[in-house]
Steps between C-alpha positions, in 0.01 A plus 500: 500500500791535220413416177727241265586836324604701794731196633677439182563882475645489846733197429638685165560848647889631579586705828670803441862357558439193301430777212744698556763216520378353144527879364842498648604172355367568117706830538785363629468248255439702203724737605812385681734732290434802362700829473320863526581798412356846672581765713572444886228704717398460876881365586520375908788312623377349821719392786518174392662580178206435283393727237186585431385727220312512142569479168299742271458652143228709383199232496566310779723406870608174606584434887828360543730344784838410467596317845862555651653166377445660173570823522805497693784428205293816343767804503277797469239639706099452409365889403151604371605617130736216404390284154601200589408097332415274846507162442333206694146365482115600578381373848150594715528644902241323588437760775418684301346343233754682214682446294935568485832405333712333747827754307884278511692693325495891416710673168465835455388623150768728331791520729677168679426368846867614598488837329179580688628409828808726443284757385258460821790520748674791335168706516489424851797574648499838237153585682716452808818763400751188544623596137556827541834617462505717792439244724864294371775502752878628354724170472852618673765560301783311605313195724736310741218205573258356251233280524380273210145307524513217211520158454826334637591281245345703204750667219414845626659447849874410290449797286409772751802377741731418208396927435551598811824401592624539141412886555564551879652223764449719778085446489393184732195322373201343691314268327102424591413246334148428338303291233506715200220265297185277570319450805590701845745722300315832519461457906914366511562801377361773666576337831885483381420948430365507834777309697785647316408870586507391865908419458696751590692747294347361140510827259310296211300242388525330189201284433618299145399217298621417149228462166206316412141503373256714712396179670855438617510872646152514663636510891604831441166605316318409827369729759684333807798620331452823386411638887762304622725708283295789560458512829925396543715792673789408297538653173452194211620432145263280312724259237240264428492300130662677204505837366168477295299368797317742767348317797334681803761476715733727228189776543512494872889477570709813548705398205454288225823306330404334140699172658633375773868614444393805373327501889849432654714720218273811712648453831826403458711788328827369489777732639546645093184616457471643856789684401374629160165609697753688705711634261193598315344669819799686604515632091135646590582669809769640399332651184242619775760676684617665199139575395423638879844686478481695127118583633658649804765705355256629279296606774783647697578755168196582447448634875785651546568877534629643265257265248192634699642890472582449091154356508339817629738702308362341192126603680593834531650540148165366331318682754682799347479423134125444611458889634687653259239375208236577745626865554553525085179392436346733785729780362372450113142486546560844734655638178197402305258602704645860555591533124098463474413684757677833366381401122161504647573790704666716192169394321213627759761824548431564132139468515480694854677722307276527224183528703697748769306873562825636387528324114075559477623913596760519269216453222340824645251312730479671868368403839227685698444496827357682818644693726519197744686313261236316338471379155213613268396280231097636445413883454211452716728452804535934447308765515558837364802704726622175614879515548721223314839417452613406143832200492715604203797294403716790579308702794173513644250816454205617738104523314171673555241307387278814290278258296427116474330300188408179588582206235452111475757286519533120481553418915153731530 
């Protein structure tokens, strides 16, 4: 059995949902509009064009959703990174049991909603190569049929075919025309790009509208545009707003015009300046010629006979000049070197001299030596009745040896 305890406690105790609905309605309650500032981390865009992601700062995340209805005026793309304030009001997914801010509107923090969006796109289709500038097709110079993608009873349409035919009446005109503003616009334009480059014999496409803020301009800051005009086969001049305004669809065309009759002014060269391009042209090749010719002549003297043989004359008169100093300078270091040679020469003749058997003789010195012709320097190389032969400077005279006294000398 149950006591009266147990049964009261029974009657006062809350399921789970009926909790988690009271939580839901004090939040809800309490906090029905609040904005939040943080960083945007865990980002998904689901199918079904809700977003899902956090918002954190250093201390602490918050879950988020922002559902399609309320994200779909939003111009830029949800990225992890981005500071941005949400706005909207605290709710619980019962699920699970949590806690989240139900997000209905998004502002980035630093930079505008616009800018951003212009800023994601362009980084895109950069990442892509669609801004390169090798990729941009040459617009012809003299175009015979021009097609012109605006809105039909906008001011640019008067001014680009008030500039055309001002400049050149010979260039036809096909008009596509599209919403330039509001809803629809972006996708009635590219469709007008891709049906006009399926007409035959168009050399251009102008794609124009006339000024206004960055809201008014936004079809041609979308992405449905900018591969439309990408991805056209026709070359295209971008005239779109006024000369201080740059839209993605200037980055991506072939050409960009800072208005719409500057667009038209660029294809139709009236007959004057066609012939002042000319004029200036011919002026160029004929300074070319002239160029091509002088540099010709030139070449032709300097090859020709009688240039080349007074060329190698000159050769063969330096190579001449060259020899003869070689030959003088071979010729005075001969000189010097025989004028030492017979100094030194004169000089050991004096002391050969000097030192000579003959000058040592003269002195009364004499030579003795054997009968076989040799020299004797040491009396102990005789004995007595040796035979010698005295050297005089005048004469020689034969010796007996009768008696020898031996001495010391120096060399003994």
């Amino acid at each position: 059995m149950y006591s009266l305890k147990e049964a009261h406690s029974q009657k006062t105790a809350l399921t789970v949902s009926q909790l988690t609905n009271r939580i839901r309605d004090t939040l809800e309650g309490e906090f029905d509009a609040v904005q939040v500032v943080g960083e945007v981390s865990n980002a998904k865009i689901y199918p079904s064009g809700h977003w899902y992601f956090s918002l954190k700062d250093q201390e602490a995340t918050l879950p988020c959703v922002c559902f399609k209805n309320s994200n779909a005026a939003l111009r830029f793309k949800l990225e992890d990174g981005l500071q941005v304030v949400a706005k909207g009001k605290l709710s619980v997914y019962p699920p699970r049991g949590a806690y989240q801010m139900i997000v209905t509107g998004i502002e980035p923090v630093g930079v505008g909603e616009w800018q951003l969006a212009f800023d994601q796109l362009k980084a895109k289709l950069e990442a892509e190569g669609l801004l390169d500038a090798g990729r941009k097709k040459a617009i012809p110079m003299v175009p015979r049929r021009v097609g012109v993608v605006t809105s039909p009873v906008g001011a640019a349409l008067r001014d680009i075919l008030s500039a055309l035919y001002r400049r050149n009446r010979n260039v036809s005109v096909l008009i596509a025309p599209a919403k330039v503003q509001g809803e629809g616009s972006a996708e009635e334009v590219a469709q007008a790009i891709r049906d006009l480059q399926t007409m035959p014999d168009i050399d251009v496409i102008i794609v124009a509208r006339g000024g206004g803020s960055i809201e008014d301009l936004w079809s041609f800051n979308t992405e449905v545009v900018a591969r439309a005009v990408a991805e056209c086969t026709v070359p295209i001049i971008s005239g779109v707003g006024h000369e201080t305004d740059t839209t993605i669809c200037d980055l991506v065309a072939d050409l960009r015009a800072p208005t719409p009759t500057a667009a038209a002014e660029l294809v139709a060269r009236g007959s004057a300046e066609l012939l002042e391009k000319f004029s200036h042209l011919n002026r160029r090749m004929m300074q070319s010629i002239e160029e091509r010719m002088h540099y010709a002549r030139r070449e032709l003297t300097r090859f020709s006979p009688i240039n080349a043989l007074n060329r190698y004359q000159d050769r063969l008169e330096l190579a001449s000049v060259n020899v003869s100093r070689r030959r003088q300078h071979i010729t005075n270091r001969v000189e010097r070197l025989l004028a030492s040679s017979t100094h030194r020469f004169y000089e050991l003749r004096e002391k050969l001299h000097a030192l000579g058997p003959d000058n040592v003789m003269s002195r009364g010195f004499s030579v003795l030596r054997t009968g076989e012709g040799k020299i004797i320097t040491r009396a102990q190389d005789l004995k007595v009745g040796d035979m010698v032969e005295a050297l005089l400077r005048s004469g020689k005279v034969k010796l007996k040896v009768e008696s020898i006294e031996m001495g010391s000398t120096n060399n003994d």
